[in-house]
FIVEXTI-353948 format. One record per residue (C-alpha): x, y, z; residue in one letter; residue number from 1. Coordinates in steps of 0.1 Angstrom, whole numbers. Layout:
N
X|Y|Z|A|NUM .
...
END
This chain:
402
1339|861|809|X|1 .
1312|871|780|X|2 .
1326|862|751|X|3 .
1314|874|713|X|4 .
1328|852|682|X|5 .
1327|871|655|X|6 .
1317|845|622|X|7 .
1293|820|611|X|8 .
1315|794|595|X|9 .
1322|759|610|X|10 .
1356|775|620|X|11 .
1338|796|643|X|12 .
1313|767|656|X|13 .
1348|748|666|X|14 .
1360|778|687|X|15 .
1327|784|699|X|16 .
1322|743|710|X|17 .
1354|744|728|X|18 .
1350|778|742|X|19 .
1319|768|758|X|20 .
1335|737|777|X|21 .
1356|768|795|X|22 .
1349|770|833|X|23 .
1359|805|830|X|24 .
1325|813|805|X|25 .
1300|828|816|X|26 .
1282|843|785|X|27 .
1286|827|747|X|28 .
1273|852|719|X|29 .
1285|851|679|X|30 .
1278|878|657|X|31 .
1262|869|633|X|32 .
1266|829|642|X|33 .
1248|795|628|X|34 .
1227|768|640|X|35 .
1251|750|654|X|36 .
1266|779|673|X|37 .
1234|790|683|X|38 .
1226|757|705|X|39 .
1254|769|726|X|40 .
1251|806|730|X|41 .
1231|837|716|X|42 .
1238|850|681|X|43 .
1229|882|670|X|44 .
1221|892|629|X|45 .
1252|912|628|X|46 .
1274|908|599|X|47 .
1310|898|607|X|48 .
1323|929|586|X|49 .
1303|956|601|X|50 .
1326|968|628|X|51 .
1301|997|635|X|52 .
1276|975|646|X|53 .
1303|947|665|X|54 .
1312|976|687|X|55 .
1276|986|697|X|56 .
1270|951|701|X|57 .
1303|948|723|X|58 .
1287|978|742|X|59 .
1254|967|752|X|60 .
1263|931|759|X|61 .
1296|944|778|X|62 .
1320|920|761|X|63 .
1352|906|777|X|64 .
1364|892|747|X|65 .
1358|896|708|X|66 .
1372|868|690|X|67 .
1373|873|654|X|68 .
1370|836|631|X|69 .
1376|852|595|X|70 .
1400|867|572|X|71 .
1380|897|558|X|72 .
1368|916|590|X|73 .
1411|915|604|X|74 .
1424|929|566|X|75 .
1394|954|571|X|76 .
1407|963|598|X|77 .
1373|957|627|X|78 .
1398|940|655|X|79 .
1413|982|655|X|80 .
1378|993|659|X|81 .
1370|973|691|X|82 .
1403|970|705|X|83 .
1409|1013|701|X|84 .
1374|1013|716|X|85 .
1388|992|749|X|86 .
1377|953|737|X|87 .
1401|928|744|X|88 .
1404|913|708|X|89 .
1419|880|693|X|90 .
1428|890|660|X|91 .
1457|911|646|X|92 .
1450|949|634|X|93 .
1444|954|596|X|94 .
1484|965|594|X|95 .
1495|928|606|X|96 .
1465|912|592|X|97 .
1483|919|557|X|98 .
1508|895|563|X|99 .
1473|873|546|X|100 .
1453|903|533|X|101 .
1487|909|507|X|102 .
1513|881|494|X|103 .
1533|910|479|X|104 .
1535|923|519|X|105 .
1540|888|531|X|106 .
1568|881|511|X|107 .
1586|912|519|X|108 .
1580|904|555|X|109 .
1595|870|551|X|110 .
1630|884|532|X|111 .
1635|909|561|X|112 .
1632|881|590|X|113 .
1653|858|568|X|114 .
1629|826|564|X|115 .
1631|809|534|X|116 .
1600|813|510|X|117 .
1592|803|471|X|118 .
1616|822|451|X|119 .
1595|854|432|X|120 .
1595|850|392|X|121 .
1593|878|367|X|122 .
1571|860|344|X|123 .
1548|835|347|X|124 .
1568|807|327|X|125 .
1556|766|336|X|126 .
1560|752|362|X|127 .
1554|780|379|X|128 .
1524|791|408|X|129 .
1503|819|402|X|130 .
1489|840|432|X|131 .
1462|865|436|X|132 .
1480|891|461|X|133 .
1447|900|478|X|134 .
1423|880|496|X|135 .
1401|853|478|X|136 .
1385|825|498|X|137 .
1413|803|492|X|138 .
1406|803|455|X|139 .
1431|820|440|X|140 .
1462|802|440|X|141 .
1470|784|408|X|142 .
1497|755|400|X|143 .
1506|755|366|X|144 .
1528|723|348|X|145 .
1520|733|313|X|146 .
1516|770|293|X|147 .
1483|760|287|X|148 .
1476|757|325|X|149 .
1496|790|332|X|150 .
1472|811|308|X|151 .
1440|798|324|X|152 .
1453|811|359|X|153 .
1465|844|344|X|154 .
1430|848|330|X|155 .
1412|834|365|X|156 .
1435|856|383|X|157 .
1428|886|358|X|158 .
1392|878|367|X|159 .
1397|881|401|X|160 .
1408|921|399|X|161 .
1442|936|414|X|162 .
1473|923|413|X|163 .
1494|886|410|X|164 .
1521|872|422|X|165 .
1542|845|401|X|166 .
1562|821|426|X|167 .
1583|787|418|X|168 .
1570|757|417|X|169 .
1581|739|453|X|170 .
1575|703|459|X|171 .
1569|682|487|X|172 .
1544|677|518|X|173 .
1524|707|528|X|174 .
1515|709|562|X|175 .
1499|735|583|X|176 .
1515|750|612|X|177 .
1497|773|640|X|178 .
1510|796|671|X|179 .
1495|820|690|X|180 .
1511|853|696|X|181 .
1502|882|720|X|182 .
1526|903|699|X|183 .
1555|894|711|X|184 .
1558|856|726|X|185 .
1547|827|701|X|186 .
1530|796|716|X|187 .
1532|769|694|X|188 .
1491|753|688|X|189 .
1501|720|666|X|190 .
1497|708|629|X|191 .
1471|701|600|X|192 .
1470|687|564|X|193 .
1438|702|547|X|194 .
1428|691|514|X|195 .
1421|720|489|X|196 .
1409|706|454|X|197 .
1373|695|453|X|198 .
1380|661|438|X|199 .
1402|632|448|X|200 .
1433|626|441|X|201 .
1439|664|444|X|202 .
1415|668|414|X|203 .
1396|699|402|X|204 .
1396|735|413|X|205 .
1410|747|445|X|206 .
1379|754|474|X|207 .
1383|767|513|X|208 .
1390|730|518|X|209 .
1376|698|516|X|210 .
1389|679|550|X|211 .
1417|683|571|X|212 .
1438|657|597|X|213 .
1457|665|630|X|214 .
1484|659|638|X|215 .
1505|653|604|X|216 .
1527|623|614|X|217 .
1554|624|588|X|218 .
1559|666|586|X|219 .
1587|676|612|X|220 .
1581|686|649|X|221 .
1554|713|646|X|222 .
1571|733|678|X|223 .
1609|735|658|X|224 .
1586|745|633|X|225 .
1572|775|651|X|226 .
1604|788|660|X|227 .
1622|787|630|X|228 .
1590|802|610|X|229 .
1571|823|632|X|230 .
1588|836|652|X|231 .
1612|855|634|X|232 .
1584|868|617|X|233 .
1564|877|650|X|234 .
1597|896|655|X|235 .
1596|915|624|X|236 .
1561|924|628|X|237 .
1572|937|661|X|238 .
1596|957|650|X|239 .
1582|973|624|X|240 .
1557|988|649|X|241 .
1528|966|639|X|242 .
1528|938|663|X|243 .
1507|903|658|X|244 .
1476|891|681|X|245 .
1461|860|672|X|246 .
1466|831|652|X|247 .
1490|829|635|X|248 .
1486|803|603|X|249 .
1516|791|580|X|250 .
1513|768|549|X|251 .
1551|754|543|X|252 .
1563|731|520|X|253 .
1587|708|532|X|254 .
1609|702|508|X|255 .
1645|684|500|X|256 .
1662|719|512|X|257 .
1637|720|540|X|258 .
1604|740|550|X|259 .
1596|768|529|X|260 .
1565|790|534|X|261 .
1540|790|510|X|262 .
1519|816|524|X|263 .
1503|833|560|X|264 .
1471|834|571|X|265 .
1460|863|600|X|266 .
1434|836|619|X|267 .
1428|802|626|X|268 .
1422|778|593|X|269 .
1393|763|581|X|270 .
1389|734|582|X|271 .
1422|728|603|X|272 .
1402|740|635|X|273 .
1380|715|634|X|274 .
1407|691|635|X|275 .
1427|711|659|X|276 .
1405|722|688|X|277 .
1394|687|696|X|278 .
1430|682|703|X|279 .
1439|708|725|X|280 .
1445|701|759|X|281 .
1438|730|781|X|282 .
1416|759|786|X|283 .
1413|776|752|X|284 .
1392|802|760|X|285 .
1420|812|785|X|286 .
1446|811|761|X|287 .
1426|830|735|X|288 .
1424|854|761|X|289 .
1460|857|775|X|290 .
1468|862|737|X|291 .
1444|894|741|X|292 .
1461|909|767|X|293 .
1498|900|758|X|294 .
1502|874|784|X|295 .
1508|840|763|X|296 .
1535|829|776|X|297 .
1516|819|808|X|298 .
1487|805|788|X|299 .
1488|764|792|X|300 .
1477|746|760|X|301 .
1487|720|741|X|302 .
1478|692|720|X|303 .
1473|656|730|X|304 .
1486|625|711|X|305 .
1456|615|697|X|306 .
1444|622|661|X|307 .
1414|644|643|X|308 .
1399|637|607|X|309 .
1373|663|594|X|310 .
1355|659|564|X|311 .
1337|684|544|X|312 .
1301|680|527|X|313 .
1296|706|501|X|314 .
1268|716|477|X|315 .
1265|702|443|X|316 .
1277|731|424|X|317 .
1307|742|450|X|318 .
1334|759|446|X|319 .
1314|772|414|X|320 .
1288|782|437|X|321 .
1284|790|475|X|322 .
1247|794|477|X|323 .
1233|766|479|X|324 .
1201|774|498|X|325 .
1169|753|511|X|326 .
1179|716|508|X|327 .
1170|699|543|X|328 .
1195|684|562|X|329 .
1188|653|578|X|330 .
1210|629|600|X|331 .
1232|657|620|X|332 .
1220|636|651|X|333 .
1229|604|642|X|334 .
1261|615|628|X|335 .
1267|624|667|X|336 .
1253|597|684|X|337 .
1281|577|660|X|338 .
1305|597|682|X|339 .
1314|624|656|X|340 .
1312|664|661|X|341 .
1296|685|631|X|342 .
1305|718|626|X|343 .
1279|737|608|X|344 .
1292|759|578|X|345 .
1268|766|552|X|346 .
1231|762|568|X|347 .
1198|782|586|X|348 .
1166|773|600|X|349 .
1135|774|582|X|350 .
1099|763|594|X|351 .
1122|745|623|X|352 .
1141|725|601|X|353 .
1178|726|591|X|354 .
1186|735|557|X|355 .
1218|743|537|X|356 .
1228|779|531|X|357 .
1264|779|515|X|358 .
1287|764|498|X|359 .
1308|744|522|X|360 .
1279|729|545|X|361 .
1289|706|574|X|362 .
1324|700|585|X|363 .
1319|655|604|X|364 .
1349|659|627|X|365 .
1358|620|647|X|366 .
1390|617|673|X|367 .
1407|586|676|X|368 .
1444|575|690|X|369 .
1456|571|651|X|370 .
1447|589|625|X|371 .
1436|560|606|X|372 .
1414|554|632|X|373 .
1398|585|635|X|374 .
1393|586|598|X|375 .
1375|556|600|X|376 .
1353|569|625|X|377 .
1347|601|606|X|378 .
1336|587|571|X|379 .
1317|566|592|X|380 .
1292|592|605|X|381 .
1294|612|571|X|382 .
1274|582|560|X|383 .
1248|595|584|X|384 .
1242|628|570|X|385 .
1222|636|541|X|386 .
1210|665|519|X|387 .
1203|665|482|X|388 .
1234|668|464|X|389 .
1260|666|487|X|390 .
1295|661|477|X|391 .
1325|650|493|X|392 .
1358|636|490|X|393 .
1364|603|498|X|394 .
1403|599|505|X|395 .
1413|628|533|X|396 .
1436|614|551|X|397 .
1436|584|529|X|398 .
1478|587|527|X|399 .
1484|593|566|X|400 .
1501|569|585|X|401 .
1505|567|626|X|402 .
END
């Protein structure tokens, strides 16, 4: 099978590592790829959001399978392009991609299958959470405790162009919860706990995430989970003529009434599937693909018992900035000979040598039976890694037990 992973985000050098490990590969390309993905297949300098030049691409390298890493190029609608133009894709179409690309739509799809959600709000009153409805890199949610903290977000939102959504304050756990659905069946694909704010203790301004950990030991059984969130929604979807292939992503919040959804995502998370596709047990790439041709149901994958800890290093100035370009990275090797996988996010080559070239950089993934232990194996080989001005935080997983 030749297989074309659309992306160049450590979410994408995840899929591609475990794709790879597939007896049923035969060709690995990424469009337009990283360093990390490129020691595993071919990449190609063709942005993820040019769909025009993904299907030419598609066409001259006679691809099997697209499958299609981030948010943007599914609300855009570039899985329609390929799949109208005969590519098996994993990835929704633009019309259930919006399920992510608009929280307005989300919510309205949520009502209709009857799943409990945040309550809507009128006006944006503390505590409250204000939302940007569109899509923006995981920055543009806002929890607000205090007036003060609600007029900063309505100005960040403001800043941010189109419109908001205002949505009680839930508390709890959060937890991450992923199936795969070819439309109509919904294979359940396990749990995460990512880290959003750039500081510890949950301090700071939201990023794409900081870390992540797999499984999340004291959020209910992931597969009840799945049935009671998405698949009534995969049902909707269906029904309303606009079926779901792919991925998906809930964020609940498991409160004292029980799970409510914070919010859908169209695709697999970052950095959740760096914790996540170490743990699957199974062929991936056959599951991906089953998904693509609306046979999951027959897919076999699952998770194993033991445990995943990513960490993200970012550049000095993230989520501020996400071009942090040039600094050398040194210690990716010894990182991996300390057992660890590295993801690369945010880097290039230059005169032969790994640099950084984002804002989120490396994602230091470690496996262990706990997650305690895997933490410990994970902070361990970020220890190894160096570039000038990395940050990272220093308690992910910190509050897991098992």
């Amino acid at each position: 099978m030749r297989v074309l992973v659309v992306g160049s985000g450590a979410r994408e050098h995840a899929l591609a590592w475990r794709i790879a490990q597939s007896a049923a590969l035969s060709e690995l390309h990424a469009a337009p790829g990283n360093p990390g993905i490129a020691t595993l297949g071919t990449c190609h300098p063709v942005r993820a959001d040019d769909g025009e030049s993904l299907l030419g691409l598609c066409s001259t390298l006679a691809i099997d399978l697209a499958v299609i890493g981030p948010e943007g190029p599914l609300v855009t609608g570039v899985g329609d392009a390929l799949r109208h133009a005969g590519v098996a894709v994993f990835g929704p179409g633009a019309d259930a991609a919006r399920i992510e690309g608009s929280k307005a739509f989300a919510k309205e799809v949520l009502e209709a299958a009857g799943v409990a959600t945040a309550r809507t709000m009128p006006v944006a009153r503390a505590p409250c959470v204000v939302k940007a409805d569109g899509l923006a890199a995981g920055k543009g949610v806002f929890v607000c405790r205090t007036p003060a903290e609600v007029d900063a977000s309505l100005r960040e939102v403001s800043a941010l162009g189109g419109p908001l959504v205002i949505e009680e304050l839930l508390e709890g756990e959060e937890v991450s919860v992923f199936a795969l659905s070819d439309g109509r069946n919904v294979v359940p694909l396990g749990s995460a706990k990512d880290f959003k704010r750039i500081g510890d203790g949950d301090l700071g301004p939201n990023t794409g995430g900081m870390g992540a950990y797999s499984p999340v030991p004291s959020a209910p059984d992931a597969d009840a989970l799945v049935e009671t969130i998405h698949r009534p929604v995969i049902d909707e979807l269906a029904r309303r003529g606009t079926p779901f292939v792919g991925c998906l992503f809930a964020g609940l919040m498991i409160t004292d009434e029980g799970p409510q959804v914070l919010e859908f995502n169209a695709r697999f998370g970052d950095p959740e599937t760096q914790v996540l596709v170490p743990r699957v047990d199974g062929d991936l790439l056959g599951a991906l693909a089953a998904t693509a041709s609306g046979d999951v149901a027959g897919a076999e994958v699952s998770t194993r018992d033991d445990a995943a800890v990513t960490v993200v290093l970012a550049a000095p100035d993230y989520p501020a900035r996400s071009d942090y370009s040039g600094a050398v990275i040194e210690g990716v090797e010894a990182a991996e000979r300390e057992g660890a996988l590295v993801f690369q996010g945010g880097t290039a080559r230059r005169d032969g040598r790994l640099v950084t070239n984002g804002g989120r950089i490396l994602s230091v993934t470690a496996v262990g039976e706990t997650v305690p232990e895997a933490r410990a194996r994970a902070y361990a080989a970020v220890e190894c890694v160096r570039f000038d001005g990395a940050r990272f935080r220093r308690d992910i997983a910190a509050v897991a037990g098992g």
